[in-house]
C-alpha positions in Angstrom: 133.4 163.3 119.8 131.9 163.6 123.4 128.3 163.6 122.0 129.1 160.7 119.8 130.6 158.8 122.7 127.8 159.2 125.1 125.2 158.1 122.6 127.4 154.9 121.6 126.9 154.4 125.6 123.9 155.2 125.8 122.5 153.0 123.2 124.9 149.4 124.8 121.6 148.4 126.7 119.5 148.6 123.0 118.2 145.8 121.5 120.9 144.9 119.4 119.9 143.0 116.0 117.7 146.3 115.6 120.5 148.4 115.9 122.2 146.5 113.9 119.0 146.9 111.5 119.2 150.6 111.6 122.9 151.5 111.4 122.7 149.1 108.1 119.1 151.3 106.6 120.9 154.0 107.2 124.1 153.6 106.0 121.6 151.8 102.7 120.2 155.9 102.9 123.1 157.4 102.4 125.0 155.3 100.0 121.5 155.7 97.7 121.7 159.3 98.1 125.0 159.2 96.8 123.8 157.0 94.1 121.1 159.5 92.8 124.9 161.6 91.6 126.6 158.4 89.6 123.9 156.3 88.6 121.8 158.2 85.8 118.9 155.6 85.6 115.5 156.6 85.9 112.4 154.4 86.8 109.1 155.9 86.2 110.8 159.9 86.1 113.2 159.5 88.7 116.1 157.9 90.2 116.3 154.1 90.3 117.7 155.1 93.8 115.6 157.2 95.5 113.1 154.5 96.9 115.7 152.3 98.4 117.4 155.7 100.0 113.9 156.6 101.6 112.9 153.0 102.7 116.7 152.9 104.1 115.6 155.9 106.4 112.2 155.3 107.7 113.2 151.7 108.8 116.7 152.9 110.2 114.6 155.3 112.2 111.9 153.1 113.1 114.0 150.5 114.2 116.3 152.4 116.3 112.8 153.6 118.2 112.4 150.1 119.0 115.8 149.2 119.5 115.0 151.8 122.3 111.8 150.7 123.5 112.5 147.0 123.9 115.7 147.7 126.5 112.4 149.8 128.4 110.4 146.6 129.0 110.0 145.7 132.3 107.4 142.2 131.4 108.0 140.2 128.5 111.5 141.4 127.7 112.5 137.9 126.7 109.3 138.1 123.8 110.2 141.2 122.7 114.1 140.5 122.5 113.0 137.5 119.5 109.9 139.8 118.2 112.9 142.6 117.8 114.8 140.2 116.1 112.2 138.8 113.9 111.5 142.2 112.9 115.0 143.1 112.1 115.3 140.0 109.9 111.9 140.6 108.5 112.9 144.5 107.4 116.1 143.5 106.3 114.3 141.0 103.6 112.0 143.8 102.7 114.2 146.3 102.2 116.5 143.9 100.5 114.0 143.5 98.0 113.1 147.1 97.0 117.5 147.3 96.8 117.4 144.6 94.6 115.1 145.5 92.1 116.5 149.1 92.2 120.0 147.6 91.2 118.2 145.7 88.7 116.5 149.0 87.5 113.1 147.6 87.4 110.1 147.7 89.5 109.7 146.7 93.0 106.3 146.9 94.2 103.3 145.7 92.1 105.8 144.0 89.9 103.7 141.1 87.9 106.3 140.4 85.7 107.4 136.3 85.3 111.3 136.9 85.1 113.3 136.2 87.9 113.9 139.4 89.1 110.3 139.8 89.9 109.7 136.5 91.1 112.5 137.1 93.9 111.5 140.2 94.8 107.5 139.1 95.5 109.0 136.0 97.6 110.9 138.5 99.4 107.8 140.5 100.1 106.1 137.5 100.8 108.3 136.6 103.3 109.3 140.0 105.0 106.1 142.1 104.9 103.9 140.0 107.3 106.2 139.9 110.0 106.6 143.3 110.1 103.2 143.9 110.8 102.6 140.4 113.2 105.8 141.8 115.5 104.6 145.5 115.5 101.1 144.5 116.7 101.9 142.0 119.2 105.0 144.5 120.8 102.2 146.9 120.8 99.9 144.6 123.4 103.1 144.0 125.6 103.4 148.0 125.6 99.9 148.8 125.9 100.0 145.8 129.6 102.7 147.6 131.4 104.7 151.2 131.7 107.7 152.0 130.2 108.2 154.9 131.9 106.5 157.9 133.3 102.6 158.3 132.6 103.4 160.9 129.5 106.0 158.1 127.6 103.7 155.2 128.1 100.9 157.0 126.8 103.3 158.2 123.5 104.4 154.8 123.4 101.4 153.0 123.4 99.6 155.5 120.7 102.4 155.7 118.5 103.0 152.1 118.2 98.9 151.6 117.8 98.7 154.0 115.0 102.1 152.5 113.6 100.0 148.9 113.3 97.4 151.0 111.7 99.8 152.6 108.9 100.7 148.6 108.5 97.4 148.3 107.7 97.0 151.3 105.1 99.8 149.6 103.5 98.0 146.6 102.8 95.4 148.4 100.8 97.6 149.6 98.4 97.6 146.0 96.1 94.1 147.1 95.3 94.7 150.8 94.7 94.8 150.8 90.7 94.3 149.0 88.0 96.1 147.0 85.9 98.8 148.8 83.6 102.1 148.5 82.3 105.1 150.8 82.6 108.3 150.8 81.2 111.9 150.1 83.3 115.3 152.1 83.7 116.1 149.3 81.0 113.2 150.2 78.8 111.8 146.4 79.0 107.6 146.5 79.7 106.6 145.9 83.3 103.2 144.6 84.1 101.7 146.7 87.1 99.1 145.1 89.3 98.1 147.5 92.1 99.5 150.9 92.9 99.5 153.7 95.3 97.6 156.0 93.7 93.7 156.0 93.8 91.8 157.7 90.9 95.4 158.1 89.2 98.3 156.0 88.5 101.5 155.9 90.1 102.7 158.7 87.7 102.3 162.8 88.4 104.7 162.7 92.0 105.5 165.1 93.9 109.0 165.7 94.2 111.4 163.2 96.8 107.8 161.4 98.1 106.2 160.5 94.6 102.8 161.0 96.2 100.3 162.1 93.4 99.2 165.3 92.5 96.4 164.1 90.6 94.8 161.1 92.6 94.4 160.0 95.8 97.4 158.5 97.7 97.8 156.0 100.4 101.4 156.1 101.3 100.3 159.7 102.9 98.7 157.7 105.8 101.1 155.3 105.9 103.9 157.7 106.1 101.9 159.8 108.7 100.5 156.9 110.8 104.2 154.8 110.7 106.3 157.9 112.1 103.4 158.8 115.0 105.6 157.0 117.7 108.8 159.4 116.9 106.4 162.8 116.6 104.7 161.7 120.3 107.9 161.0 121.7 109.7 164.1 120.6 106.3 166.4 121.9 106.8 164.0 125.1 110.7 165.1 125.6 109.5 168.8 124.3 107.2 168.9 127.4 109.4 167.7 130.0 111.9 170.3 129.3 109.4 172.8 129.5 108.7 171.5 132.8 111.5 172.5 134.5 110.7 176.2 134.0 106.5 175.8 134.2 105.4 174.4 137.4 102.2 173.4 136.3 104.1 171.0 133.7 105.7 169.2 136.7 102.7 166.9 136.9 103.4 163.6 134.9 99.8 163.9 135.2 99.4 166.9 133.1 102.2 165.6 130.5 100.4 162.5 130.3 97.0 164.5 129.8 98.9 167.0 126.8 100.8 163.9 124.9 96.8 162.0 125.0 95.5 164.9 123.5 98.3 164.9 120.5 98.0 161.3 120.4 94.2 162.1 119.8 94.6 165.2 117.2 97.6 163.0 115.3 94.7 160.1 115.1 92.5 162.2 113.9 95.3 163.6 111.1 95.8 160.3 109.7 92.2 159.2 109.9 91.8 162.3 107.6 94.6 161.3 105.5 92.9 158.1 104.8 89.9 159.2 104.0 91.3 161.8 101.7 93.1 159.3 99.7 90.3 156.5 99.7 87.8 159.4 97.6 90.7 159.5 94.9 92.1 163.0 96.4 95.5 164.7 96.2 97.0 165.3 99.3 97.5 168.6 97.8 94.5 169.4 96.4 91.6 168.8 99.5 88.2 169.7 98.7 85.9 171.8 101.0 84.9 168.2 102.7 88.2 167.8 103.3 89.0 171.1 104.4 85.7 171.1 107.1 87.6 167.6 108.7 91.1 169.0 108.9 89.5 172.0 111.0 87.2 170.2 113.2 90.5 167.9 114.0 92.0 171.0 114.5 89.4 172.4 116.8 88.9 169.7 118.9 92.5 169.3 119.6 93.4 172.8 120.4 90.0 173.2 123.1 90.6 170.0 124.5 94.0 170.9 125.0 93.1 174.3 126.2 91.2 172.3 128.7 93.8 170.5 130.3 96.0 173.4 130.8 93.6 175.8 132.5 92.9 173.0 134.6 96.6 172.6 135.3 97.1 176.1 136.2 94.3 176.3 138.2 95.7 173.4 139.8 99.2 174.7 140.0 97.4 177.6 141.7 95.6 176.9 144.9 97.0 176.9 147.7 96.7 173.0 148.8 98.9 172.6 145.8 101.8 175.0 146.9 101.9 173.1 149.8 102.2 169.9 148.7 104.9 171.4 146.3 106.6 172.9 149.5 106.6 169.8 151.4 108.2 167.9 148.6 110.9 170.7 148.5 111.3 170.2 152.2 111.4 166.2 152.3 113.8 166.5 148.9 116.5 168.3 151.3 
């Protein structure tokens, strides 16, 4: 109850239509996860409720992330109050849409049917999906003009919400991502499918929970990679400033700042794979020796560059005009 209490606290300076946002995405998650029990309707081989439970989550944790990031501004908080606010309205449209059609038990995305239904659901698209993208990229310019913190969380910020815009992007792609087909609703009636995830392959052949293909190409992997960047930098930010407080040589906001660029730069790198994967028609599952050589030179690059900055640190952390300064601040801290 203490726990819960101090967060409620913590979060009263948050941007509050996007809390607001989040606390109703993820209460939509949970409520879909208990409708994958008592609702026995299937779309496309599995439940009619399993793509409003995982679009509940990603924007309830999204939007929390900038619930928190807006109350950090210290220029522009006035912009991003009404761009926070924009996008809260904006995700609740397109979220309302994919709920809708669920509850319908037809298609959401792709949907080229004429009936109402449809109709509704692509003016909700219509009207949602663009903002989501507009907001993301312009709070990413106030970001990437001022700090919002120490030199390790600006840098987090800034590349998370830059490779966020870019998973917007990905997304955007995906009307062209397959041809025309039709497939048959959780009411049996024929949908008319223009677009798709899948590349080389249908929508069809899923992987379990994430539907991505295991037969063709797939660009929600990017998009899912490259939209979640901001909360994996932020969490190896937080991981390294605990660490600091037993490793001297972490104490630098310098170093921190140097560690979270080089993740920022390897998690880039990830998703730019990912993409390219998907865009030659490829299973994230199944990566050919092309594939294979990119993942590894990511890898490589990542790990020596990284390598780089902590022998540096050390050293650093090491000589003696360092120990001084370090002593002097211990002195002028009592």
């Amino acid at each position: 109850m203490t726990m819960l209490t101090t967060c409620l606290s913590a979060m009263r300076g948050w941007h509050r239509p996007l809390v607001a946002n989040a606390t109703l995405m993820l209460t939509l998650s949970f409520v879909s996860a208990v409708g994958l029990f008592v609702d026995d309707r299937l779309l496309m081989d599995e439940s009619v409720w399993v793509k409003p439970m995982k679009f509940g989550f990603a924007m309830g944790v999204y939007g929390l992330t900038l619930a928190w990031l807006l109350s950090k501004l210290s220029k522009g908080r006035r912009t991003g109050w009404w761009l926070g606010t924009v996008f809260a309205v904006a995700g609740l449209l397109d979220v309302g849409a994919v709920v809708y059609a669920a509850a319908q038990g037809t298609v959401s995305h792709f949907n080229n049917n004429h009936e109402p239904v449809a109709q509704t659901v692509r003016t909700l698209f219509a009207v949602g999906v663009p903002p989501l993208l507009l907001t993301t990229l312009i709070i990413a310019i106030l970001v990437m003009f001022q700090r919002t913190g120490d030199r390790a969380v600006t840098r987090a910020l800034r590349a998370g919400l830059g490779l966020a815009v870019a998973s917007m992007i990905v997304a955007l792609w995906l009307s062209s991502g397959a041809a025309p087909r039709t497939v048959t609703d959780a009411n049996g009636h024929a949908v008319s499918m223009t677009g798709g995830h899948g590349i080389g392959d249908a929508d069809g052949n899923g992987m379990p929970l994430t539907n991505w293909s295991t037969t063709g190409g797939d660009l929600r992997v990017p998009h899912f990679v490259g939209l979640h960047a901001i909360q994996v930098l932020l969490l190896i930010t937080a991981i390294l400033g605990v660490l600091a407080t037993s490793h001297v040589w972490l104490r630098d906001e310098r170093v921190r700042a140097r560690l979270v660029g080089v993740a920022a730069l390897g998690y880039t790198g990830v998703f730019a794979v990912f993409t390219w994967q998907a865009k030659r028609g490829q299973s994230v599952i199944h990566p050919d020796w092309r594939t294979l050589i990119a993942f590894g030179g990511v890898a490589v690059l990542t790990l020596a560059t990284a390598a780089a900055v902590v022998i540096a640190a050390l050293r650093r952390a090491g000589s003696p005009t360092d120990r001084q300064q370090r002593e002097e601040a211990c002195v002028a801290a009592r």
